[in-house]
N, C-alpha and C positions, 0 to 999 in steps of 0.2 A: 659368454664367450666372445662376445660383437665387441662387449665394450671391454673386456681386457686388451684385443687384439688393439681397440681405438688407441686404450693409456700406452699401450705399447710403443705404437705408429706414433704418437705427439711425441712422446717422450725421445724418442730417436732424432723426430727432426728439429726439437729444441737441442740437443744434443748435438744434431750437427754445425745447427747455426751460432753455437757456441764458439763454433772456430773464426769466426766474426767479431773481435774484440781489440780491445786497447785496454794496455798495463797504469795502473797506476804509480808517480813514483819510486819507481824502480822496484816495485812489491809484486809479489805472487798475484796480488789483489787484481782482476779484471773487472773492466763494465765490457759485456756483450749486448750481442742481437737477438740473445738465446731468450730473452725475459719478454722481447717484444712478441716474440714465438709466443711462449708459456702463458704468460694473459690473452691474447689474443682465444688460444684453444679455448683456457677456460671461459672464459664469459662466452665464445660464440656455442658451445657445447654444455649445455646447460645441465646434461644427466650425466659429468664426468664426477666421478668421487674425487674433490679437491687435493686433500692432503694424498692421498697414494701415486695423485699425479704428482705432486711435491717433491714427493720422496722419488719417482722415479723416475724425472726428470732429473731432481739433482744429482742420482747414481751415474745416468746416459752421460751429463755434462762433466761431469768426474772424470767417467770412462773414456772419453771421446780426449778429454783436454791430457792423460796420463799418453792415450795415442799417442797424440799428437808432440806431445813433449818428447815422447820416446826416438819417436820419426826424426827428430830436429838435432834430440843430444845425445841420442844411444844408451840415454840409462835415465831411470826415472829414482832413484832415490832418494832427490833432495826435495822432491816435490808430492810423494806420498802424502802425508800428513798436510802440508801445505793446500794440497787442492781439495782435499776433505770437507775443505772449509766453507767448497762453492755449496757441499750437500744441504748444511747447516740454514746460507740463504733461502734456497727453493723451500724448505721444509716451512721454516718460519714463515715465509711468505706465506704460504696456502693455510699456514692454522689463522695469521691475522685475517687474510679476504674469506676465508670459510666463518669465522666468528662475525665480521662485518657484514655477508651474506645474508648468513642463515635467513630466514623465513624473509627472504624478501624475493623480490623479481627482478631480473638481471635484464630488465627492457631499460631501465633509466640510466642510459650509457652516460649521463652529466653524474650523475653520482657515484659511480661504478669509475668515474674517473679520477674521483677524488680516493677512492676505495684505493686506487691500483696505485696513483702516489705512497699513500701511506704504506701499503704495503711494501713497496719499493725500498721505499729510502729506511722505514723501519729493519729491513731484513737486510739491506745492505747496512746500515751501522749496526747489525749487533755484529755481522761477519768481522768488521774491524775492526772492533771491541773485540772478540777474539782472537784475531792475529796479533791487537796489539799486546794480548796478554801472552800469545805464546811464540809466534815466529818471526812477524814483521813487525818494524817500528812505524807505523802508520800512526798519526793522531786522531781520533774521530776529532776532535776539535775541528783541525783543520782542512781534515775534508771533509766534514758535514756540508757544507754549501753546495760542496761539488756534486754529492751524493742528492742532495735536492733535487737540483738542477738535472740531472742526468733524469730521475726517476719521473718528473715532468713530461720532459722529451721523451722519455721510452714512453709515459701513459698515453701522451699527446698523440704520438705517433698510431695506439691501438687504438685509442678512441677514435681517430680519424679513418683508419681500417673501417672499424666495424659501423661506422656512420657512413662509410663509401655501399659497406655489402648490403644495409638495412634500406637507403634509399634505390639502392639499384634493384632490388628483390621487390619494394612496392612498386619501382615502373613496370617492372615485368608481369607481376600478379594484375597491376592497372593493365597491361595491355592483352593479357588473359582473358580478364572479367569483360575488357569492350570488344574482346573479339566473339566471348560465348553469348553477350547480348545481341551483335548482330547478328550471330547465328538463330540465338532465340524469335529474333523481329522475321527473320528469313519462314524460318518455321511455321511461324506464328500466320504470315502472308498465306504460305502456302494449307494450312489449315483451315483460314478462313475459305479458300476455293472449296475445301471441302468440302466444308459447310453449310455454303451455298448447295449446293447438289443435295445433302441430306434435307434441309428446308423444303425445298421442291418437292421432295419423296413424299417430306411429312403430308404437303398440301395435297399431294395424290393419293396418298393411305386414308385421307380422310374423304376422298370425293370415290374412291370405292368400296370405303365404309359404308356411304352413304347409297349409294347404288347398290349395294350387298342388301341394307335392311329394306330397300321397297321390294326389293325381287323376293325378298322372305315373306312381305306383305301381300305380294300378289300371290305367293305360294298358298300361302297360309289361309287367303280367303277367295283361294282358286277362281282368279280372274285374269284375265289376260293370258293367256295359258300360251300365243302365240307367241310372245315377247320371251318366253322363259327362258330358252336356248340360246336365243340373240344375247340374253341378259348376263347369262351365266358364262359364255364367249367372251363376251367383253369385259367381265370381271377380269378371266383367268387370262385373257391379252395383258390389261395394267400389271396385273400381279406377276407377271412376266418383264413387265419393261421394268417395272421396280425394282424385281431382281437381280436383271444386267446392272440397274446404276449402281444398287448396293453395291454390286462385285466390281462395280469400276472405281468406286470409293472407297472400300476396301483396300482394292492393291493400291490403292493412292496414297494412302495413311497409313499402309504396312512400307511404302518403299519409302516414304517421310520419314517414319520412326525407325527402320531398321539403319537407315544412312546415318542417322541422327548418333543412334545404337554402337557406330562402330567408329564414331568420335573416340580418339583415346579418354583413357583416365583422367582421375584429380584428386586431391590431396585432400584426405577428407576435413579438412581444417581451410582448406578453403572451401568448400562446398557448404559446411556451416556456417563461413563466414558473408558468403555471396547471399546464401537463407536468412539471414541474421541482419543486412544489409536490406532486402530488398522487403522482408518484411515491419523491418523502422517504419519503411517510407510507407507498406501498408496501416500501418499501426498509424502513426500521424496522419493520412489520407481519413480513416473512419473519426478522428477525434477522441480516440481512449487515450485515459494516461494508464499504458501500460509496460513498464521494465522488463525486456531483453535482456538475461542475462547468460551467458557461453559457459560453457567448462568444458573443455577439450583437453584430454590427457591423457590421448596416443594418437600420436599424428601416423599417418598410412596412403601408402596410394590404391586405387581404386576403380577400377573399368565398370564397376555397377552405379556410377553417381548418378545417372538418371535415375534410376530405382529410388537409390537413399532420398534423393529431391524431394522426388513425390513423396514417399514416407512422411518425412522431416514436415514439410509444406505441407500436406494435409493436418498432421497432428497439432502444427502451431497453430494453424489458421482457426482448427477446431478451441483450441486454448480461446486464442481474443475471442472466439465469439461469445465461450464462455464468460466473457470476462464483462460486465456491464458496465454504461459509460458512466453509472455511481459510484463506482469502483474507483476513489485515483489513486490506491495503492497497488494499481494489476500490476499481475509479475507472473513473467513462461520466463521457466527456465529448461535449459539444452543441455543435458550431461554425457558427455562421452568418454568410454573409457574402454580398459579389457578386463575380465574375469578367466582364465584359464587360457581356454581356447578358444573363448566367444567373446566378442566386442558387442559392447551394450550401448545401448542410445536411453535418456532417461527423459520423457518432455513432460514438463510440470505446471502447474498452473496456480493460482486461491481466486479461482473463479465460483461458477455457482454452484458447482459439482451435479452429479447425479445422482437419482435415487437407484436403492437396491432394484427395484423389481425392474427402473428402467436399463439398468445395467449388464440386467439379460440377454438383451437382446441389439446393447449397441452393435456387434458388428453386423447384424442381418440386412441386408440391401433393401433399401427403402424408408428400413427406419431412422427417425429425426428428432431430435428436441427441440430445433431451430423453426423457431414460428416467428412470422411477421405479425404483429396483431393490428398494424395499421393496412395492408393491403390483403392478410389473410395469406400468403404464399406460405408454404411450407418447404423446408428445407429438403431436394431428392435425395438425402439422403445415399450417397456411394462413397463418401470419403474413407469412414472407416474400414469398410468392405474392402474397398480395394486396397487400404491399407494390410487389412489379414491377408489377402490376397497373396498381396508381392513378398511382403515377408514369410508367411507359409510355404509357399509352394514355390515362388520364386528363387527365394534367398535361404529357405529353408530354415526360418528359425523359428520363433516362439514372439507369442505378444500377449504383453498380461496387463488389464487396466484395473486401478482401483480408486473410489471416490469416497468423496462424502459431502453431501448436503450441506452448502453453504460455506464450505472449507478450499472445494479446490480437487482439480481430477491430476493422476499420474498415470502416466503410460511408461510400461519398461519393455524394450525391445533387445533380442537376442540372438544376432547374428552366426553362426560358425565363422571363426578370423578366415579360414579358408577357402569361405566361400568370398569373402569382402577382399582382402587381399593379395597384392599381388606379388609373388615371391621374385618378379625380377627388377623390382624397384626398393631393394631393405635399405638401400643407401637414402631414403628420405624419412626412414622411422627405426633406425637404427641409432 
């Protein structure tokens, strides 16, 4: 329904800009602004059905130009058949750039420019090739140059368009991305305060550890009987003060995240692309050769893209680990897309995969595959956990993982769209 209403709405306003033109000599035959319109939509509107906008743009510029002839001379008779002829253009256009199209990508506006010539001047001379067979004495001979030349200038003209909207849309995404990074370093600052204060807790949880097990010593081999009281006083004092810090660090890192929380949205096509972006730079940082590749194919706005982050951002990172630096054919791939009512995320890898029995028990907290065998650390183990986490009960969907040994692991993730998007921004995935 979106997008009939869309072929609808172009179709009108190439239609009107139709009344924007010049006669050839002294023929029915026009060049208009209506084509600069008409290209323009198509290329910048990459999910329009080509030929149906064709055809119903060339009806609009029909109906618009029979108006407007009516309004001028009071009767449209002689022009009937005559302007039929504009339908015959548009049509032909859209079957030559849908032929020349097809299975390609409408990002190469240097080629797309040479696309929209031919189309041009092709659909304009076969129009006068048929006038010349039935209404008007036009020669295509003789205006073929002219017909060149104009179809340049109208390409010229949309190529320059949509290379103004392409570069102006990366300053604006560029001044997006450095304003969510200073927000992030901002973050990041105030996180580290926090930090601090847990560090200190830690070093205190461990000097009344420490103080817990001699008072158990002394219990245990009933000696000092007089300290007992003093001992177990001064336990339950720290374990007190501890608990205020927790709960001052706490709301510290609840009023951080929740401010953070109620940053507007973002487009999930950017949010992959910022992940996708900052994981490169982690990917060449460690030394793998490993291939990032996207596939995003429903773009949407989004108030949960903190969630998706973390999601996304854990799953990749878990990928490269998988991925050893003997590997230089590594490759995580990102697939996004919709199934009905659920938007799916696909993150893939041909890393070292997992075995079955350890498969059981990836998402349980703690557990790891991630061994250092040069300093013996092992990996804490929360990634995937908190991945179930946010999308189970969070985002309320499903996560399903499957591997094999020496092939390579997949994660498929399954959102409800209702819950991920936002129904008063259709105008950016519509």
């Amino acid at each position: 329904m979106k997008k009939a209403k869309k072929l609808i709405l172009i179709s009108l306003i190439v239609g009107l800009s139709s009344q924007i033109s010049i006669g050839l000599m002294n023929s029915d035959f026009r060049i208009s602004a209506a084509v600069i319109f008409f290209e323009a939509f198509l290329i910048y509107y990459e999910d329009l059905k080509i030929i149906p906008l064709g055809i119903l743009s060339g009806t609009t510029v029909y109906i618009f130009r029979l108006i407007s002839y009516y309004l001028m001379n009071g009767s449209i008779s002689n022009v009937i058949f005559s302007y039929q002829l504009e339908i015959v253009f548009y049509i032909f256009y859209a079957i030559i750039f849908s032929i020349l199209t097809k299975n390609r990508s409408k990002k190469n506006l240097n080629y797309l420019f040479l696309i929209m010539v031919f189309s041009d001047f092709t659909g304009n001379l076969l129009e006068v090739i048929l006038r010349n067979l039935t209404t008007d004495s036009l020669s295509p001979s003789k205006i073929g140059f002219t017909l060149l030349i104009v179809s340049i200038v109208r390409s010229a003209i949309v190529w320059l368009i949509l290379n103004g909207i392409k570069y102006y849309g990366l300053l604006i995404v560029k001044e997006e991305h450095e304003n969510r990074y200073k927000k992030l370093l901002w973050l990041t600052s105030q996180l580290k305060t926090e930090m601090y204060w847990i560090e200190k807790n830690m070093d205190n949880i461990e000097e009344i550890m420490s103080k817990s097990y001699k008072l158990y010593e002394k219990i245990k081999n009933d000696i000092d009987r007089e300290t007992w009281e003093e001992g177990a006083l001064n336990i339950a004092r720290d374990v007190h003060e501890i608990k205020k810090e927790n709960h001052l660090i706490f709301r510290g890192l609840k009023s951080i995240t929740e401010k953070e929380l109620e940053d507007k949205g973002m487009n999930i096509k950017d949010i992959i692309n910022i992940l996708a972006e900052t994981m490169r730079r982690e990917i060449k940082e460690i030394g793998k050769g490993i291939e990032l590749e996207l596939s995003i194919n429903y773009n949407f706005y989004t108030s949960k893209h903190y969630y998706l982050m973390s999601i996304l951002r854990n799953l990749v990172m878990n990928s490269m680990d998988a991925i050893p630096k003997s590997n230089k054919d590594g490759k995580i791939t990102i697939e996004q897309g919709i199934k009905g009512d659920m938007c799916f995320f696909k993150i893939s890898d041909n890393g070292s995969g997992i075995g079955d029995e350890e498969l059981i028990d990836i998402f349980s907290p703690g557990f790891s595959t991630k061994i250092n065998y040069d300093t013996g650390e092992i990996n804490r183990g929360l990634g995937l956990s908190i991945v179930q986490y946010i999308v189970e009960e969070q985002l309320k969907g499903n996560l399903k993982v499957s591997s094999a040994l020496g092939k390579g692991t997949l994660f498929e993730i399954n959102i409800p769209r209702k819950i991920l998007e936002e129904s008063n921004h259709e105008d950016l995935y519509s």
